[in-house]
N, C-alpha and C positions, 0 to 999 in steps of 0.2 A: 402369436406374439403381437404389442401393439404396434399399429403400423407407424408409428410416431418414430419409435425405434428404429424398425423397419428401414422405414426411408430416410431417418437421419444418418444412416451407417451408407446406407444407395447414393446420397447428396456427398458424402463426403469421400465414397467412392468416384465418383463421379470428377468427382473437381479434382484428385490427383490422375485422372486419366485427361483432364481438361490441360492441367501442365505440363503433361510428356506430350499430349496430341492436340493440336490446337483447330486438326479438321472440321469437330463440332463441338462451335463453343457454346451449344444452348439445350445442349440435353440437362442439367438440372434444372432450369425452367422448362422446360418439356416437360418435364417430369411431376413439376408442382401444376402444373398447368392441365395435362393430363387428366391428374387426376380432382382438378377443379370439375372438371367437365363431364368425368365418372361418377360425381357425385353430384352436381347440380343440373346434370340435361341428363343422361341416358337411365339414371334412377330416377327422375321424374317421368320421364317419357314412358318407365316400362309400369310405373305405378298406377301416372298420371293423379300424380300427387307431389308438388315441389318441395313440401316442409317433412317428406318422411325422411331423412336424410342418414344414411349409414356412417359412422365414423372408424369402423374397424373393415379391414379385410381379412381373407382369409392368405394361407402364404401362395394359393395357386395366385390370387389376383396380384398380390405383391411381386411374384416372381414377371407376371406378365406385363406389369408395371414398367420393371426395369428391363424391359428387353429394348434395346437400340432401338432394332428396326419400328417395333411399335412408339419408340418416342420420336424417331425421325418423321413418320409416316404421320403422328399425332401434329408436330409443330408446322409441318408444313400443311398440312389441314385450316391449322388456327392461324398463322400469320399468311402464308403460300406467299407467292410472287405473284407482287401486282403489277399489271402492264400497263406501263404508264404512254400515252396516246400519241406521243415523239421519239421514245425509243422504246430497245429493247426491255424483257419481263427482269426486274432487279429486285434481290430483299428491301426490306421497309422497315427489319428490326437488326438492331445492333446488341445481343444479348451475349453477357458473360456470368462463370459463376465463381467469386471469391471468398474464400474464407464462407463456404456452405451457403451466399447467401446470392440472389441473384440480380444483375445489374443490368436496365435495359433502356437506350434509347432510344423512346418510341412518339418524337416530335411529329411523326407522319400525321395525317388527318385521316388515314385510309380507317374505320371504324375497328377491324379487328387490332388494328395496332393499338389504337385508343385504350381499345378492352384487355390487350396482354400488359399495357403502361398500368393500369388500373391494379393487376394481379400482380404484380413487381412490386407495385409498392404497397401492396399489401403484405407480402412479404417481408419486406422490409421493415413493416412498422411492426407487425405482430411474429416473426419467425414464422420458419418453415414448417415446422411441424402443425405449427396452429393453420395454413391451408392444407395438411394432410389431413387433418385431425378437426374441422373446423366445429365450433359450440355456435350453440343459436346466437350469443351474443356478439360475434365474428360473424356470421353469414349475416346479421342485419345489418353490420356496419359494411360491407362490403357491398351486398348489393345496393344499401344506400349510396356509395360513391358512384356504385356504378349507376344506378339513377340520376344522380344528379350530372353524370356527363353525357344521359343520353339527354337530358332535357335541353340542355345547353344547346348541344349538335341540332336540334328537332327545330329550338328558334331561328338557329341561326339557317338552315334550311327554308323554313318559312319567310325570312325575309327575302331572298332570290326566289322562293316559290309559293306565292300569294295560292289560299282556296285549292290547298293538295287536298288528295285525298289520302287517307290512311297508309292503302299500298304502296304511294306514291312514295309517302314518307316515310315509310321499312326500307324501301329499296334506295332509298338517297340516303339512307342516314346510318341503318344499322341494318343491312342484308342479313347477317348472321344471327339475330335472332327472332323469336319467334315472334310472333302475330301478339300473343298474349302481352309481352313484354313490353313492344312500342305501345300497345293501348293502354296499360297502365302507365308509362309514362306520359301519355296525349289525355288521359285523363285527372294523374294529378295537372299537369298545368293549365287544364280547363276549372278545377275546382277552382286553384288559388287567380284564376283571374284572366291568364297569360296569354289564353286561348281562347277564339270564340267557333262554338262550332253553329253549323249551317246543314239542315238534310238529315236523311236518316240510311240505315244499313251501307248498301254502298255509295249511294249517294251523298252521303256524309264528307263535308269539307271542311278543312282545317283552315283558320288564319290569324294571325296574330294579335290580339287584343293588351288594353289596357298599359303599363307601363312600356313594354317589349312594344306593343304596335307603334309609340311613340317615338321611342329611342329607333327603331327601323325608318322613321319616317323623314326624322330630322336628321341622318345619317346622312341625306341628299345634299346638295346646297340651297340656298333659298330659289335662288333664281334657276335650278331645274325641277321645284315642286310647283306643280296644279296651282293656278290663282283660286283663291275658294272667297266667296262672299258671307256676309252674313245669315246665319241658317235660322230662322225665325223660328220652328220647332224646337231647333234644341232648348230654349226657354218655354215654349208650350207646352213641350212636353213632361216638363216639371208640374205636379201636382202637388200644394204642399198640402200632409197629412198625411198622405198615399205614398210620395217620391219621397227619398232619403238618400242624399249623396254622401251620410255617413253612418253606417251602421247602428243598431244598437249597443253591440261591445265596443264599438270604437267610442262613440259619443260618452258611454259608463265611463269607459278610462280616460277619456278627455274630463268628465268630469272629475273623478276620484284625484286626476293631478292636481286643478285650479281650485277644486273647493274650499272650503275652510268651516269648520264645524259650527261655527258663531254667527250668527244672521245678523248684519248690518242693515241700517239703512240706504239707498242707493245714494252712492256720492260718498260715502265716510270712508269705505276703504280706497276708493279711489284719490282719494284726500289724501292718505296717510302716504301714499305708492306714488305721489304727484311727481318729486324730486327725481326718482332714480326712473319713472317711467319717460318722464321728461326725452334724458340723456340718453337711454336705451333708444326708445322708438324715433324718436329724431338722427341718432345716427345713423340705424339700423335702416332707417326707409331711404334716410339721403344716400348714402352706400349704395345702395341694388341703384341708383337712377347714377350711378355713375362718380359720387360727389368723395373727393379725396382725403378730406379730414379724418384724423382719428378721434376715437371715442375719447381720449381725456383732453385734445384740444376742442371735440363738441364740448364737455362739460367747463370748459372753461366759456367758451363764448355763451353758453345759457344762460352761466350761473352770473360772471363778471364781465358778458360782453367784449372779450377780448378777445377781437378775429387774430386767424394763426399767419405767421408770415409766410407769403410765397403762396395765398391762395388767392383762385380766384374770386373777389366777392357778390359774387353769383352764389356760389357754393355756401357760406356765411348767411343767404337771404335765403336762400334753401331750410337750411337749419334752425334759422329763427322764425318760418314761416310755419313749419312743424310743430314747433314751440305751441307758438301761436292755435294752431288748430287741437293741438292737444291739451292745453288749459280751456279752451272751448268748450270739447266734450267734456272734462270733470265738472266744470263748473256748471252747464245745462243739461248733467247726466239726469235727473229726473223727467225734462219734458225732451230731449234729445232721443230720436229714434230713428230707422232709415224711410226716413219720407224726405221730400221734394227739400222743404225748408232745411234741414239739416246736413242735408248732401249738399246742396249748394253755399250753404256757411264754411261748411268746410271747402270747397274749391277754392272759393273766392280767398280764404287765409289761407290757403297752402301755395296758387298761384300771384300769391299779393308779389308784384314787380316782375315776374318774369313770363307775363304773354306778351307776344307782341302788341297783339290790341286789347290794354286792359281794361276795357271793355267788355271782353269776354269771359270774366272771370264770374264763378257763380251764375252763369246760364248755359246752357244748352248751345252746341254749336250750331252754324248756320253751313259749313264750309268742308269740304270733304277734308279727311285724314288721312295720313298713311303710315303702315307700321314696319320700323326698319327693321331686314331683313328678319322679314316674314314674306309669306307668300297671302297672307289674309288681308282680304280688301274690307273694311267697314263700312255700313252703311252711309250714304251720301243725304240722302232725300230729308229735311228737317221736319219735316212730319212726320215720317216712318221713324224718325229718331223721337219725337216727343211720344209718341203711340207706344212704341215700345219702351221707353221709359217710363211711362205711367203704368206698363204692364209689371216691372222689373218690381216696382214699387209696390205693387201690390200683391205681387205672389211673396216678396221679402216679408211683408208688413203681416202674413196672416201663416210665419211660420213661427212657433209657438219654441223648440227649441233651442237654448244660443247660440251652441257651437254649430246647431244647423245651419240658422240665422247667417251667422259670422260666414262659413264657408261660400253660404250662397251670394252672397255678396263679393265676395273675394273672384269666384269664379264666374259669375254675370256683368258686374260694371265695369273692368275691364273690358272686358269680352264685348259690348257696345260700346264702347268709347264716346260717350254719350257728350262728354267736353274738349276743347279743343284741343290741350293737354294736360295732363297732371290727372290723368285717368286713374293710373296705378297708385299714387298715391293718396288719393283722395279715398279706393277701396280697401290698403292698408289702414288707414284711420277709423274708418267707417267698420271693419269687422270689427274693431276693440269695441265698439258704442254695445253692443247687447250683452259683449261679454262683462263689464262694467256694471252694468244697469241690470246683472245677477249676479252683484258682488263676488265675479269670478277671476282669476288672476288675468291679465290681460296678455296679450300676446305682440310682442316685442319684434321678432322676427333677427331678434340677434344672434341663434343660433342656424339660422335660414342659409343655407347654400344658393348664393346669387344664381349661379349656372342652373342648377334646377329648377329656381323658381323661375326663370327665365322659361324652361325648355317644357317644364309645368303650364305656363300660358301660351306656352307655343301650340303646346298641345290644346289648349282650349278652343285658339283662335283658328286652329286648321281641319283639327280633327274633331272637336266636340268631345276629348276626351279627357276625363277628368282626375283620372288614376295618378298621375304623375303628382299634380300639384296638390291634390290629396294628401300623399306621402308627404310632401315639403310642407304641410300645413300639421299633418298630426305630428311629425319629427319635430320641428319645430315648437309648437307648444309644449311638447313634454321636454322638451331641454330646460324651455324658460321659467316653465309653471312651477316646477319647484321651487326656483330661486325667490318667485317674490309669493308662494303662498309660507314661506321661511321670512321671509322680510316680513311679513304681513305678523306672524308669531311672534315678531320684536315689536310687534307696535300695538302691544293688548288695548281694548279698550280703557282709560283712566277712570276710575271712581268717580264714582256722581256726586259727591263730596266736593270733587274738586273745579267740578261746572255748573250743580243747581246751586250749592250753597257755598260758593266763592268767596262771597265777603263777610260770612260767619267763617270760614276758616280762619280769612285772614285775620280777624278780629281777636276770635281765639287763640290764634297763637301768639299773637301781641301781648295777651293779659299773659299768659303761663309766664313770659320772657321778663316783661316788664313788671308788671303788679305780683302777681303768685311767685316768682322765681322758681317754679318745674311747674312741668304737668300735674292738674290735679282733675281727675277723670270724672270724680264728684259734681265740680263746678263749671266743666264744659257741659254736665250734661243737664244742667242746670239751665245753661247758657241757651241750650238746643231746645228746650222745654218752650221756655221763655220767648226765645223766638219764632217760635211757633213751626216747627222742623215737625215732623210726623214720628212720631212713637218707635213708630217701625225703624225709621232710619239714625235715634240716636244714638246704639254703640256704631254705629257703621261711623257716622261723623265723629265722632269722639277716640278711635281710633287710627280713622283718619290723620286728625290732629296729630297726635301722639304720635306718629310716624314725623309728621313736621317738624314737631319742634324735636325729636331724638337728632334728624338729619342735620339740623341749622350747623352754621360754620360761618366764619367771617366774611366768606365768598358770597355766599347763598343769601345771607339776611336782608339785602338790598330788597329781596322779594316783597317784606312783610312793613320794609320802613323803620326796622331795627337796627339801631347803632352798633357798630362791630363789637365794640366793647361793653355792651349789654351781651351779648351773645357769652362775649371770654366771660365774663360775670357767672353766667350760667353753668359753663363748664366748666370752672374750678371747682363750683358746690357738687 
């Protein structure tokens, strides 16, 4: 018989002995549980082979299934009593079974509880019978949950236990299974990043890397992390050509977002995108530095100059200071790139009125800094600060990438604080300049999470790590790049009709209006001849035309120096 059946007649058994006797409320999860365990440990253990997996019993194994004592004997194996280090040994699971289906409170941290929480609601989502009976498309989605809560446990371990080893972290994390199983999990979170390992066979130690190393780190307060200085390899040790702080799939999909199938010249799309990039990046930068305005009260002070009430005007010089430096780079996007002269143009407009010594604007400081709460101290000495600026400058200057470009910038001048302030924002400006000058959409940082990119440069400044603000940079871009490589589709290139030969259009459509009374396609092209227009281009102009004067209206004729009522003339015939 199948055991699906089987056990569904055993569970519903079960449950009206549960409502006459309430001495064991957890034999139908016993039961499902059991035979979790019959069929993913002791049939692999006798195989030694996990994916050969049985879904039918015979009725002796079903009979021995449903015997009590083996289900008592079974749950207290998997949950048992754990002896907690202040009192006596008490259960850890709260299990009943309703309506055939099983219910368990298993908030405990104790790992085996974790793993019966796991089987409960797996239960719950897919029925009983499907853990009796389980298909490979069920045992992957299970032991993926259960993957992914041993991974959880395994960091959160790691951060109380820095450079475990292996063993260490079975027996602190998940006793109950095997060897194979914690390595598979310490090895997917070594591939995706999470983990760095140290040593080989036993000597092999585990410690947290990349995002999780960050988040563990800044868990502290500032003032009980390690004071850390300036680490002068961590930029040496950037080679560009060789080093890549963004993949090759990353960098494809950074580009496949910003691209745009059309080859511009530098500066033309940037042109077109001038207005709404304006309002975006100027909000968006003054925002993360603190600055309280909203985005439609920035677009009003850009566009009409009209500070918002009840702000500080500090905040209004902020914003038009951005302005300022971002009509800058559109306007010198051809000879604009990260060298000396153009870092410091831009300092100097973005600090214009708010150092104390404006004097200090657009050079190199002379004067220590400090960065609040952080634990990272920057360099002091203005010669190690000029030495290493001319370094920064030159490994930026011969990386060939943009989005490379962009990031490394984002993540080095910061990261030296090379001016006295307006560090951050002088590197948000400066990442748009390459992206720009490869007519790629620009990056706005309006869908940017303050808090991370914060916790992104934290991580720069302390650890040297660069994973966090990574993520805030590729998330980011792909919010915004849609938006304006979709603006950029609203702003097609205009017919060269209507820029080389400007004043033969207009001229032409003057005679149709006034002398011809309609278009005559003959006598424009006539017109095109004569003036000496290139062969090639005179249906393109002469259709041109003919879009003109079809469009005209009373509104519009002012364009050509047509009388309104030359126009109604027109459009009665």
């Amino acid at each position: 018989m199948a055991i699906g059946r089987v056990m569904t007649r055993a569970t519903k058994r079960i449950a009206r002995e549960d409502r006459a006797d309430q001495s064991f409320p957890v034999r139908a999860f016993s039961s499902a549980q059991d035979l979790r365990r019959r069929i993913f440990v002791a049939n692999a253990r006798r195989r030694r082979d996990s994916r050969r997996m049985r879904t039918r019993f015979s009725e002796r194994e079903v009979e021995r299934y449903r015997s009590e004592g083996f289900l008592q004997e079974t749950f207290n194996r998997l949950v048992g009593r754990v002896r907690r280090p202040d009192g006596p040994a008490r259960p850890k699971a709260d299990a009943r079974c309703q309506s055939g289906r099983v219910l368990l409170d298993a908030r405990s941290s104790h790992p085996a509880i974790r793993f019966a929480g796991i089987v409960a609601e797996f239960v719950q989502r897919y029925g009983a019978n499907k853990l009796f009976c389980p298909t490979r498309q069920h045992f992957n989605r299970f032991t993926n949950r259960f993957t992914m809560s041993s991974e959880t446990a395994i960091i959160e371990f790691l951060r109380a236990n820095p450079d475990a080893s292996r063993a260490q972290i079975r027996a602190g994390v998940a006793p109950d299974n095997s060897e194979a199983t914690v390595w598979r999990a310490l090895r997917g979170l070594v591939e995706r990043g999470a983990l760095s390992v140290v040593g080989k066979g036993r000597a092999t130690r585990y410690s947290l890397a990349g995002t999780a190393r960050i988040r563990a780190h800044l868990d502290a307060p500032y003032y009980e992390r390690v004071p850390v200085g300036y680490r002068r390899e961590f930029l040496e040790a950037y080679v560009p050509g060789e080093t890549a702080y963004l993949s090759d799939a990353e960098r494809a999909q950074l580009t496949t977002a910003g691209a745009y199938p059309e080859s511009l010249p530098p500066g033309t799309y940037a042109r077109r995108i001038l207005t709404r990039l304006l309002v975006d990046l100027a909000w968006a930068s003054s925002r993360m530095e603190g600055n309280t305005y909203e985005i439609l009260e920035t677009e009003r002070l850009i566009e009409a100059g009209h500070e918002a009430s009840g702000r500080d005007r500090a905040e209004a010089l902020m914003i038009l200071n951005h302005k300022d430096a971002i009509e800058y780079v559109v306007d010198h996007l051809v000879d604009a790139d990260i060298d000396r002269r153009t870092l410091f143009d831009l300092h100097a407009l973005l600090a214009n009125g708010l150092l104390y010594d404006p004097a200090m604007g657009g050079r190199l400081r002379r004067l220590p800094v400090s960065i609040g709460r952080s634990a990272y101290l920057p360099l002091e000495d203005e010669f190690e600060i000029t030495a290493q600026f001319d370094a920064f400058l030159a490994k930026a200057a011969a990386i060939a990438n943009p989005f490379e470009q962009s990031f490394f910038v984002l993540v080095h001048l910061p990261h030296l604080q090379p001016f006295a302030d307006v560090n951050k924002r002088t590197s948000r400006i400066a990442a748009n300049v390459p992206l720009l000058k490869a007519g790629l959409a620009p990056l706005s940082f309006v869908a940017t999470d303050d808090q991370q990119y914060v916790d992104g440069l934290l991580g720069v400044y302390e650890l040297n790590e660069i994973a966090l603000l990574k993520q805030v940079y590729l998330t980011s871009y792909l919010a915004t790049a849609r938006q304006y490589t979709a603006l950029r589709a609203q702003m097609d290139t205009p017919p060269k009709a209507a820029l080389t030969h400007r004043d033969f259009v207009r001229q032409a459509v003057r005679n149709c209006v006034l002398e011809w009374g309609s278009f005559r396609r003959e006598r424009v092209l006539a017109m095109a001849a004569s003036a000496g227009i290139p062969a090639s281009e005179h249906n393109d102009v002469a259709s041109y035309v003919e879009g003109e004067v079809n469009g005209l209206h009373e509104g519009n004729a002012i364009r050509y120096g047509i009388p309104p009522e030359s126009v109604a003339r027109l459009q009665r015939r």
